[in-house]
Backbone as XML, in Angstrom:
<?xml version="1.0"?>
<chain id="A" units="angstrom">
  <residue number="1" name="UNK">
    <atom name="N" x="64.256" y="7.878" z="61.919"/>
    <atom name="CA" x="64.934" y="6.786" z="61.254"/>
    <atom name="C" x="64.476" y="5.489" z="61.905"/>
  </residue>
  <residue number="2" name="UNK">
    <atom name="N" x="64.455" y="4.834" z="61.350"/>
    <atom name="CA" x="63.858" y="2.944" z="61.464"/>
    <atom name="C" x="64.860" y="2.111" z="61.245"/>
  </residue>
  <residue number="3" name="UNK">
    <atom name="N" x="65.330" y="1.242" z="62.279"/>
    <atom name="CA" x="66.041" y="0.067" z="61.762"/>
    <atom name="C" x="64.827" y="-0.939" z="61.713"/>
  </residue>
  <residue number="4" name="UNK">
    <atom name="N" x="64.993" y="-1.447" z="60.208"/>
    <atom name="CA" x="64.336" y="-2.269" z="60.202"/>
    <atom name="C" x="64.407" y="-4.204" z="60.570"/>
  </residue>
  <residue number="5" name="UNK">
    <atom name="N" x="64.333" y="-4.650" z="61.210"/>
    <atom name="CA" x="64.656" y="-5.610" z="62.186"/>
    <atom name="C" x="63.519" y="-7.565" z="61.302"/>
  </residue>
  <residue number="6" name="UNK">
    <atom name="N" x="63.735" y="-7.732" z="60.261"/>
    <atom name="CA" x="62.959" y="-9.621" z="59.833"/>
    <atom name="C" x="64.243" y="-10.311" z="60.540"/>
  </residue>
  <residue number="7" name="UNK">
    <atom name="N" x="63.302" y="-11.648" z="60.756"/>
    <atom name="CA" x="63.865" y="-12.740" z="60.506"/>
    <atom name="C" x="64.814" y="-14.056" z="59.770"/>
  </residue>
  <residue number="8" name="UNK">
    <atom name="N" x="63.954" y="-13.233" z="58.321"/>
    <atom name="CA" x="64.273" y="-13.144" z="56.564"/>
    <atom name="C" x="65.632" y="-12.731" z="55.956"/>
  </residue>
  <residue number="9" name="UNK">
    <atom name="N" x="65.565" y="-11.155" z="56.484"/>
    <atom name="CA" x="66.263" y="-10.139" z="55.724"/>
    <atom name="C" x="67.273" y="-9.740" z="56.871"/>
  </residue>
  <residue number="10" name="UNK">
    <atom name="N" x="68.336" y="-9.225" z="56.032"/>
    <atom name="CA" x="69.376" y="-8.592" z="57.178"/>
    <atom name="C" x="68.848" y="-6.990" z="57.449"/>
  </residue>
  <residue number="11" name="UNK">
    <atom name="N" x="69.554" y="-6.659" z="58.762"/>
    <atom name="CA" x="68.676" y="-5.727" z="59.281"/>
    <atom name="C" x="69.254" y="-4.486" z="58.411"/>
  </residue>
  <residue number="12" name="UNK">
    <atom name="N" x="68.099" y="-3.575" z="58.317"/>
    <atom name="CA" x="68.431" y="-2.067" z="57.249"/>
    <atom name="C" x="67.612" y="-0.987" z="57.609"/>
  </residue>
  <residue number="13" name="UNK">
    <atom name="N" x="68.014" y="0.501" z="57.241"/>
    <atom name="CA" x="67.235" y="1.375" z="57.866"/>
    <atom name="C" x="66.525" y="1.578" z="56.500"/>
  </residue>
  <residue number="14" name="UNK">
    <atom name="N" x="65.339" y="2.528" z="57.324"/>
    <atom name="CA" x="64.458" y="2.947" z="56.379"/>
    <atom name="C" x="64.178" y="4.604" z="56.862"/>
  </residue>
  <residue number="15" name="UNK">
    <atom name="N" x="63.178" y="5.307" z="56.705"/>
    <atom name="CA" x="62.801" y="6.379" z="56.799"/>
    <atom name="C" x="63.822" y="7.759" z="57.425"/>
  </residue>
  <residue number="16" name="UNK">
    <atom name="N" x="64.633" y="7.874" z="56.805"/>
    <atom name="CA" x="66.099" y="8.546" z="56.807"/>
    <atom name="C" x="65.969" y="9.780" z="56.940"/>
  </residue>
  <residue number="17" name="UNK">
    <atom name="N" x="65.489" y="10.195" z="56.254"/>
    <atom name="CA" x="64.575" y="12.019" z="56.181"/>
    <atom name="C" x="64.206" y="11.748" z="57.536"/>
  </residue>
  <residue number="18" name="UNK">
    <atom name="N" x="63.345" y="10.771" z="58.546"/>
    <atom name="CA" x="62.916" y="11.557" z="59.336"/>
    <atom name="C" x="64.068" y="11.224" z="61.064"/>
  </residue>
  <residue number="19" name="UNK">
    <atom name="N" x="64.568" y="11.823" z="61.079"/>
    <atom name="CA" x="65.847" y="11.972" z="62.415"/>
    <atom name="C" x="65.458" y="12.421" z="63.535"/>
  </residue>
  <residue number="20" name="UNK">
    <atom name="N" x="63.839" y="12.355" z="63.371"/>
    <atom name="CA" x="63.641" y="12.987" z="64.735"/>
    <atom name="C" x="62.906" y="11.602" z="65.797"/>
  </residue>
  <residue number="21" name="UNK">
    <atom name="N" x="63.100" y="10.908" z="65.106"/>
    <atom name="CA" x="62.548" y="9.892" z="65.825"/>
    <atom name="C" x="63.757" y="8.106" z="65.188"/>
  </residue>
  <residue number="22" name="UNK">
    <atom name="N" x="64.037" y="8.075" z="66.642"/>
    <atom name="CA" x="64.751" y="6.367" z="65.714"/>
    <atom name="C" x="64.114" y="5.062" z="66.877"/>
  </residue>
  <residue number="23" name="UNK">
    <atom name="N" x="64.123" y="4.286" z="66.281"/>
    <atom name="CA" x="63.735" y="2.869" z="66.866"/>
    <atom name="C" x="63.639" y="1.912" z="66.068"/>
  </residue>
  <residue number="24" name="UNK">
    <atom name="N" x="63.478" y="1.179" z="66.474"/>
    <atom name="CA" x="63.423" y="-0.280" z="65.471"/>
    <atom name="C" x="62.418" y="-0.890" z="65.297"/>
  </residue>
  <residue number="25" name="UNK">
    <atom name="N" x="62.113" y="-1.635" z="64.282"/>
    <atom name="CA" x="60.509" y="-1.888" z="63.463"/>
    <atom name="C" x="60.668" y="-3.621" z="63.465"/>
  </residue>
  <residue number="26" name="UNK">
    <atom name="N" x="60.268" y="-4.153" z="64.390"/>
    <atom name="CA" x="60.734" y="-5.638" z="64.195"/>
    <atom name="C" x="59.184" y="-6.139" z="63.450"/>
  </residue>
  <residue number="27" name="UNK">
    <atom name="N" x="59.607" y="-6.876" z="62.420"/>
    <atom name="CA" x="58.580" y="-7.875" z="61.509"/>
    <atom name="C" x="58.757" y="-9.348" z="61.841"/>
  </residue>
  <residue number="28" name="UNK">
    <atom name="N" x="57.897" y="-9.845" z="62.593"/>
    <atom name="CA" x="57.915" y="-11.509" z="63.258"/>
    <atom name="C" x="58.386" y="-11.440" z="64.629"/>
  </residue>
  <residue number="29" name="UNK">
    <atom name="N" x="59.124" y="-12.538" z="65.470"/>
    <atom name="CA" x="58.889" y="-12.690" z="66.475"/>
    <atom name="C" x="60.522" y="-11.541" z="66.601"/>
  </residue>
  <residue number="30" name="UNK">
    <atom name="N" x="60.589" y="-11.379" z="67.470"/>
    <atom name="CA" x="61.858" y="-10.322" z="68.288"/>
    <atom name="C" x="63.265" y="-11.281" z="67.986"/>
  </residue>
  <residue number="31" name="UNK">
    <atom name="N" x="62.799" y="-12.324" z="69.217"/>
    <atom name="CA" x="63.987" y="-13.544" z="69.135"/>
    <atom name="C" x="64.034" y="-14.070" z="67.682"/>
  </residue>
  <residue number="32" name="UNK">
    <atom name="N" x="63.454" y="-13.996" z="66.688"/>
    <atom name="CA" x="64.233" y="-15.123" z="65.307"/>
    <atom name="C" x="64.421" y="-13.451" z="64.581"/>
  </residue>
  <residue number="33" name="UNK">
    <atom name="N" x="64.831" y="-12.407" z="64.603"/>
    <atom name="CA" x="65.235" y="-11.321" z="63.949"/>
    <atom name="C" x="66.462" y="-11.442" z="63.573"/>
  </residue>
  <residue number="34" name="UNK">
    <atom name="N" x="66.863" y="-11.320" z="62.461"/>
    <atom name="CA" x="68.655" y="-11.536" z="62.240"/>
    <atom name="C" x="69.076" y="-10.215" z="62.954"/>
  </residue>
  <residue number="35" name="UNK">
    <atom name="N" x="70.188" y="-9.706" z="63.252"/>
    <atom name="CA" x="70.618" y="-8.662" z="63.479"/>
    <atom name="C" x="72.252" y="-7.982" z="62.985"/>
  </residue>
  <residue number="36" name="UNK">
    <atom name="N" x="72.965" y="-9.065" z="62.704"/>
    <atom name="CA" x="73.922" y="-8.455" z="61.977"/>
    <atom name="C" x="74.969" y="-7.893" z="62.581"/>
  </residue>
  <residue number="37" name="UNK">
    <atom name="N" x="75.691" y="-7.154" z="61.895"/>
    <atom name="CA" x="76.600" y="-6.202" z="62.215"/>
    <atom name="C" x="76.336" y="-4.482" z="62.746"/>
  </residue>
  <residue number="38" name="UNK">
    <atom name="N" x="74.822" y="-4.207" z="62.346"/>
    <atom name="CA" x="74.765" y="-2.911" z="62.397"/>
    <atom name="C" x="74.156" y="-2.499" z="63.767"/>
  </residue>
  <residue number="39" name="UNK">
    <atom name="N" x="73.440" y="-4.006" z="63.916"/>
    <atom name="CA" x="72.842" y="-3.758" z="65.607"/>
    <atom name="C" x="73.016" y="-4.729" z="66.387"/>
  </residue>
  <residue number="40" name="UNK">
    <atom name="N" x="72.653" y="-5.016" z="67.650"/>
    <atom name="CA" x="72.707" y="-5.976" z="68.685"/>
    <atom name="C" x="71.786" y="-5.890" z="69.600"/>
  </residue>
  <residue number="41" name="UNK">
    <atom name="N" x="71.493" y="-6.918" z="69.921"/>
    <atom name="CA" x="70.090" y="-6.765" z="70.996"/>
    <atom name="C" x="70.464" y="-6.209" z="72.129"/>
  </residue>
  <residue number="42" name="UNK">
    <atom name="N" x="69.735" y="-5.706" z="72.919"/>
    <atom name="CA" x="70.107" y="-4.502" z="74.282"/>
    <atom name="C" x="69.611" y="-5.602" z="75.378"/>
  </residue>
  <residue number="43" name="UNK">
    <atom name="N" x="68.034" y="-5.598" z="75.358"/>
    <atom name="CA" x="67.029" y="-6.481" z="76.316"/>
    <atom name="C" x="65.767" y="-6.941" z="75.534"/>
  </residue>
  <residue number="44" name="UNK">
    <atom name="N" x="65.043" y="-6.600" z="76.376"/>
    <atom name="CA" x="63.944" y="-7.392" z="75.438"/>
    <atom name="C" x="63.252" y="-6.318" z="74.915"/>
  </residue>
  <residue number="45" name="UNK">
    <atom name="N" x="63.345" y="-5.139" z="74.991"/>
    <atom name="CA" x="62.619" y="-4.036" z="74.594"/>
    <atom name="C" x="64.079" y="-2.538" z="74.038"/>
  </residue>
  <residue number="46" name="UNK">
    <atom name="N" x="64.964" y="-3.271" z="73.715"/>
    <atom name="CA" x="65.837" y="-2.429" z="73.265"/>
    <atom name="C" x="66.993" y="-3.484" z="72.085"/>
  </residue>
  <residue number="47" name="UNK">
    <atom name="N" x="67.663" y="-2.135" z="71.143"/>
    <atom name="CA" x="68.992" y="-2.926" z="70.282"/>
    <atom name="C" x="69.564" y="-1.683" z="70.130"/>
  </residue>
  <residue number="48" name="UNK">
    <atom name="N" x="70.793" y="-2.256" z="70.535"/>
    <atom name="CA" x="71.972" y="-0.925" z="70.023"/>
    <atom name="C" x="72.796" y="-0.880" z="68.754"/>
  </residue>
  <residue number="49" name="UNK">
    <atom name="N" x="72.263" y="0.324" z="68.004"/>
    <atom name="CA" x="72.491" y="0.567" z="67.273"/>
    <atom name="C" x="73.993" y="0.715" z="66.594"/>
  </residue>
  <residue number="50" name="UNK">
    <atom name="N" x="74.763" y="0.527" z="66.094"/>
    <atom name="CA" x="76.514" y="0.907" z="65.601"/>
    <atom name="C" x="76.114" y="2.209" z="65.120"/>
  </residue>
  <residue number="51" name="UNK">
    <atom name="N" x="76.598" y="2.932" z="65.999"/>
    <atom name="CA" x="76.364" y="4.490" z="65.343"/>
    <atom name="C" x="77.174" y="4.908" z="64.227"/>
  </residue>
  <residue number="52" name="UNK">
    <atom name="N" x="78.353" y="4.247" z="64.046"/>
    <atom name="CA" x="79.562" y="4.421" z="63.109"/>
    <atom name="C" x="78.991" y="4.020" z="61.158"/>
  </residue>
  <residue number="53" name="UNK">
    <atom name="N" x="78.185" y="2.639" z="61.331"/>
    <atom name="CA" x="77.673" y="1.576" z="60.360"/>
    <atom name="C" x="76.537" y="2.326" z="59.892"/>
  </residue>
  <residue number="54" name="UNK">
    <atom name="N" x="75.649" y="3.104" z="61.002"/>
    <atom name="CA" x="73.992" y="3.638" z="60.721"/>
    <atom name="C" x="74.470" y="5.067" z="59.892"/>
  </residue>
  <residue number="55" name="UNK">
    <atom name="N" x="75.695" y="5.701" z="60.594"/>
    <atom name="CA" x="75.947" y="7.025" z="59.634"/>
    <atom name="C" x="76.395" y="6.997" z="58.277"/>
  </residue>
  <residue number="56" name="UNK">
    <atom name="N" x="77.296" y="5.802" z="58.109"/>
    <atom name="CA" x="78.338" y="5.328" z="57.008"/>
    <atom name="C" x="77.169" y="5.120" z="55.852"/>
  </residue>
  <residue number="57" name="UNK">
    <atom name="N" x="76.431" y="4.046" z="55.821"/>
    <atom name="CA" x="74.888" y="3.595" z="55.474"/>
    <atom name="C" x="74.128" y="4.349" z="54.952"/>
  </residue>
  <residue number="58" name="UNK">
    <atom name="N" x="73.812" y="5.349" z="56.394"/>
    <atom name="CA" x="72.690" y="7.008" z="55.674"/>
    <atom name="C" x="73.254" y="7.669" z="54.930"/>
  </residue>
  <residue number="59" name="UNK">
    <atom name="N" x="74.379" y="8.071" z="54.956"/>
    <atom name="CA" x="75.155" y="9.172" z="53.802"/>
    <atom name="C" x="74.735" y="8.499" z="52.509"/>
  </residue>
  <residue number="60" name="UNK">
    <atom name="N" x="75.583" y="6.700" z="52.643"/>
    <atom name="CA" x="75.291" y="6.587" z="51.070"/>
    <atom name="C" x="73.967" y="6.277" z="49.970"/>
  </residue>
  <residue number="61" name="UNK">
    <atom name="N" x="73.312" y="6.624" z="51.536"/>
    <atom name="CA" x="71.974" y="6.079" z="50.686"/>
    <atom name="C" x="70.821" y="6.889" z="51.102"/>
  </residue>
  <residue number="62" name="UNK">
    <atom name="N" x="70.487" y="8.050" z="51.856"/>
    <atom name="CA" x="69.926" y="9.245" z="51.957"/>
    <atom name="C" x="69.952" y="10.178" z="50.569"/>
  </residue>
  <residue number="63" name="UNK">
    <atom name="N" x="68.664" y="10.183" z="50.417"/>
    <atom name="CA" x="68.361" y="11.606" z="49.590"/>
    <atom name="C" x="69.063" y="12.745" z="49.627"/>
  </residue>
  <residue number="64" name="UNK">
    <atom name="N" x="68.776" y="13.105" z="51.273"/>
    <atom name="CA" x="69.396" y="14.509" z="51.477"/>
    <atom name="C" x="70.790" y="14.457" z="51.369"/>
  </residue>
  <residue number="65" name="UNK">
    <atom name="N" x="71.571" y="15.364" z="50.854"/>
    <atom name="CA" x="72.795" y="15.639" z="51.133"/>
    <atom name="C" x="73.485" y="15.865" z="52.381"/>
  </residue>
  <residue number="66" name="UNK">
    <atom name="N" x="72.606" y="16.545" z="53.670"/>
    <atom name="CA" x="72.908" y="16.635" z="54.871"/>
    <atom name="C" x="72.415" y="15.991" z="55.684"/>
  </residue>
  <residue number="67" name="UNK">
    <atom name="N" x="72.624" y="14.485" z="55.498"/>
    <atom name="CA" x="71.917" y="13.578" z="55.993"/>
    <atom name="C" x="73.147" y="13.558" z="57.353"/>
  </residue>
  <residue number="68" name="UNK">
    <atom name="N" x="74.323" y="13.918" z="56.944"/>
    <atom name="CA" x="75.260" y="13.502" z="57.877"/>
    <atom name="C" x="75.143" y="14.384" z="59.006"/>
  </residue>
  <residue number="69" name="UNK">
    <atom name="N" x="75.148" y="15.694" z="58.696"/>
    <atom name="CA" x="74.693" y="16.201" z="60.035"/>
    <atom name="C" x="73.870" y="16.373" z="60.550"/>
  </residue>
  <residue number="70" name="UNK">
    <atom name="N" x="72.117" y="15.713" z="60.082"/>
    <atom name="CA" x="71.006" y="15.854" z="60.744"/>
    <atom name="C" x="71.415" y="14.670" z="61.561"/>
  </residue>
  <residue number="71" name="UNK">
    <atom name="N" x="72.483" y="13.293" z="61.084"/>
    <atom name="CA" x="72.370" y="12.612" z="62.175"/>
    <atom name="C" x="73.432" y="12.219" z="63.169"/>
  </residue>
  <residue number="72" name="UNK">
    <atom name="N" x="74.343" y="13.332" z="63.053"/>
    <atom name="CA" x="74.741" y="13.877" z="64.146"/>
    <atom name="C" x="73.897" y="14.464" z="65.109"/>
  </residue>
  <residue number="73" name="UNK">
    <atom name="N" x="73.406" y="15.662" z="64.557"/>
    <atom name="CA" x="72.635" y="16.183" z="65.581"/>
    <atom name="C" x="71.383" y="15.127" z="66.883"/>
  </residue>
  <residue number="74" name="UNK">
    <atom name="N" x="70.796" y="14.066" z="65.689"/>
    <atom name="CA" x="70.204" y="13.266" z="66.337"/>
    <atom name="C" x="71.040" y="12.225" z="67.356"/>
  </residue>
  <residue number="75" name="UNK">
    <atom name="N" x="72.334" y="12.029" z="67.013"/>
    <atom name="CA" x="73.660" y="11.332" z="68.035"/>
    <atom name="C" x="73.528" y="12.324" z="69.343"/>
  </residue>
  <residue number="76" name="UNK">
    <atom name="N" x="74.078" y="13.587" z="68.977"/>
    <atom name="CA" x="74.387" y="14.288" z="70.091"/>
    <atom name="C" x="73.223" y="13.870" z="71.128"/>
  </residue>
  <residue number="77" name="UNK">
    <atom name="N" x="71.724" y="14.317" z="70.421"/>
    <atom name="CA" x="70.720" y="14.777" z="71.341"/>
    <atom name="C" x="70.458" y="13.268" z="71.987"/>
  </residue>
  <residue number="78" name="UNK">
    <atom name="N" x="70.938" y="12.269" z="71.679"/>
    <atom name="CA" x="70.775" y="10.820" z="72.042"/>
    <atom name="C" x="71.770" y="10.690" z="73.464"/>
  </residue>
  <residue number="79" name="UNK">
    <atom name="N" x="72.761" y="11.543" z="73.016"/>
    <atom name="CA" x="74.050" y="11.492" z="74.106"/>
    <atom name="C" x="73.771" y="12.097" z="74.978"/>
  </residue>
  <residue number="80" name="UNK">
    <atom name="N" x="73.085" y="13.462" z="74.741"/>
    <atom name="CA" x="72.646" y="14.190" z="76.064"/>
    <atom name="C" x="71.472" y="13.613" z="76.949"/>
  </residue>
  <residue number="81" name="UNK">
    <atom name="N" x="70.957" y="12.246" z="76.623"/>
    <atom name="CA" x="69.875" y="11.592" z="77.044"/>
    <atom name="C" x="70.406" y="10.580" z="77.602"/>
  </residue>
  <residue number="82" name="UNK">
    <atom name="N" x="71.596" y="10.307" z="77.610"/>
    <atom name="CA" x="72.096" y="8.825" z="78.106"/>
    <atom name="C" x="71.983" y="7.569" z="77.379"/>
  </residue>
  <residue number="83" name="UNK">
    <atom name="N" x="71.655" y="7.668" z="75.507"/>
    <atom name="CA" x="71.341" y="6.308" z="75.079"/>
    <atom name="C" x="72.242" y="6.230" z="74.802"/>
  </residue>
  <residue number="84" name="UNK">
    <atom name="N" x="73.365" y="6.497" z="74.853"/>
    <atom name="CA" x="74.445" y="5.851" z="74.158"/>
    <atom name="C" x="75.344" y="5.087" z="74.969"/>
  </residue>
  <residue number="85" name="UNK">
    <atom name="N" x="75.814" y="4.123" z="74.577"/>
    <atom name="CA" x="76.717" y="2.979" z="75.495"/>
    <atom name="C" x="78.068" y="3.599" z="76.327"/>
  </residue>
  <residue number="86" name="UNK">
    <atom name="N" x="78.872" y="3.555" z="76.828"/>
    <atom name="CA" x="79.932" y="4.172" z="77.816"/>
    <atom name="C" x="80.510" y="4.369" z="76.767"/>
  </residue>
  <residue number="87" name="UNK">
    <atom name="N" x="81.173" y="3.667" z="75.519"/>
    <atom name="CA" x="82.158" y="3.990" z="74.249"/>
    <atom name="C" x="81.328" y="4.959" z="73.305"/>
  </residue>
  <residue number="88" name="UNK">
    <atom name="N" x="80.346" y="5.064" z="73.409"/>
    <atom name="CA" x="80.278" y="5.919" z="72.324"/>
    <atom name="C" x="79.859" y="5.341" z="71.149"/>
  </residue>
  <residue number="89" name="UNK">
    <atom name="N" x="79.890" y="4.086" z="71.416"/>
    <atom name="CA" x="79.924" y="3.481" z="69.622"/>
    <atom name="C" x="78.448" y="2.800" z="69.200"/>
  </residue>
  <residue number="90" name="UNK">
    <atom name="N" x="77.502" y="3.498" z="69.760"/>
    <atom name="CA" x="75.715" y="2.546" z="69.626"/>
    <atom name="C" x="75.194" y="3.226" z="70.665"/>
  </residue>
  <residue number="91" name="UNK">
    <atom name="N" x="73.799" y="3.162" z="70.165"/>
    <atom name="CA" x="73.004" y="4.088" z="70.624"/>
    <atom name="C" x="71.561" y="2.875" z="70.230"/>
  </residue>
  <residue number="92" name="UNK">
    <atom name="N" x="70.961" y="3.489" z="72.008"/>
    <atom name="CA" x="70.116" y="2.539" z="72.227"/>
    <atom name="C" x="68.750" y="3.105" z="70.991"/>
  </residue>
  <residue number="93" name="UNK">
    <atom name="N" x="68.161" y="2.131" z="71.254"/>
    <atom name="CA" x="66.707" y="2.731" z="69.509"/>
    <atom name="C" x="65.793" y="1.269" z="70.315"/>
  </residue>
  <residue number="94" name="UNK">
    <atom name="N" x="64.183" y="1.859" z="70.962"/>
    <atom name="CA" x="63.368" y="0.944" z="71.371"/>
    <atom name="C" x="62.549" y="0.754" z="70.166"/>
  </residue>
  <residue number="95" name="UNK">
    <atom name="N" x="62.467" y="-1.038" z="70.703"/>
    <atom name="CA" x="61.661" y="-1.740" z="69.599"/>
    <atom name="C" x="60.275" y="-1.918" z="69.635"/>
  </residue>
  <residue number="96" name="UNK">
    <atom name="N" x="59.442" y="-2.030" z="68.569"/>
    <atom name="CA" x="58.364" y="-1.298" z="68.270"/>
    <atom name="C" x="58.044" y="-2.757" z="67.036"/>
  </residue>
  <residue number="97" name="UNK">
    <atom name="N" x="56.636" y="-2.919" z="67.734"/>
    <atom name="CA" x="56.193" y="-4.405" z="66.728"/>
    <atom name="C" x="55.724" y="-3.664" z="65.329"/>
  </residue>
  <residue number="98" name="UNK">
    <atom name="N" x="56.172" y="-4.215" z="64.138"/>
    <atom name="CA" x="55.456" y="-4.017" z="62.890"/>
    <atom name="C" x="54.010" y="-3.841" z="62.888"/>
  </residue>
  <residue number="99" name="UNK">
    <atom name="N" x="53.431" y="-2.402" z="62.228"/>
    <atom name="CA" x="52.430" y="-3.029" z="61.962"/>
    <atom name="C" x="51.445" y="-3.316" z="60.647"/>
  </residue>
</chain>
């Protein structure tokens, strides 16, 4: 999964089917990226994701029908890695220049 990260556009995911990989796809400079409600900047090489907003989002707009628990499963395996914030509520996703 891809959050996709303009300057332009408010931020949105893309490639949903694939859960085995998430990060963010920034188009233009990092600093003029809108970011919204669904993410927040981490550092300069990270944004945390609203894990609550990214699941709510994929259900309604994923192909698959079991979009919800492939991305659970991708939560958990995030949790057993330490990206996720002390609450629980965002999960780190490194940023990655457009290309």
């Amino acid at each position: 999964m891809i959050v996709v990260l303009d300057p332009h556009l408010p931020p949105r995911l893309a490639d949903l089917e694939r859960l085995d990989r998430l990060h963010a796809e920034v188009h233009g400079p990092f600093d003029a990226v809108r970011l919204g409600d669904l993410c927040e900047r981490a550092d300069d090489e990270h944004v945390w994701l609203h894990v609550g907003r990214a699941r709510t989002i994929g259900v309604a707009t994923a192909a698959d029908p079991a979009f919800g628990d492939g991305f659970d499963a991708m939560i958990g395996y995030a949790a057993s890695k330490g990206w996720l914030n002390d609450a629980g509520t965002h999960v780190r996703a490194h940023v990655e220049a457009a290309v």
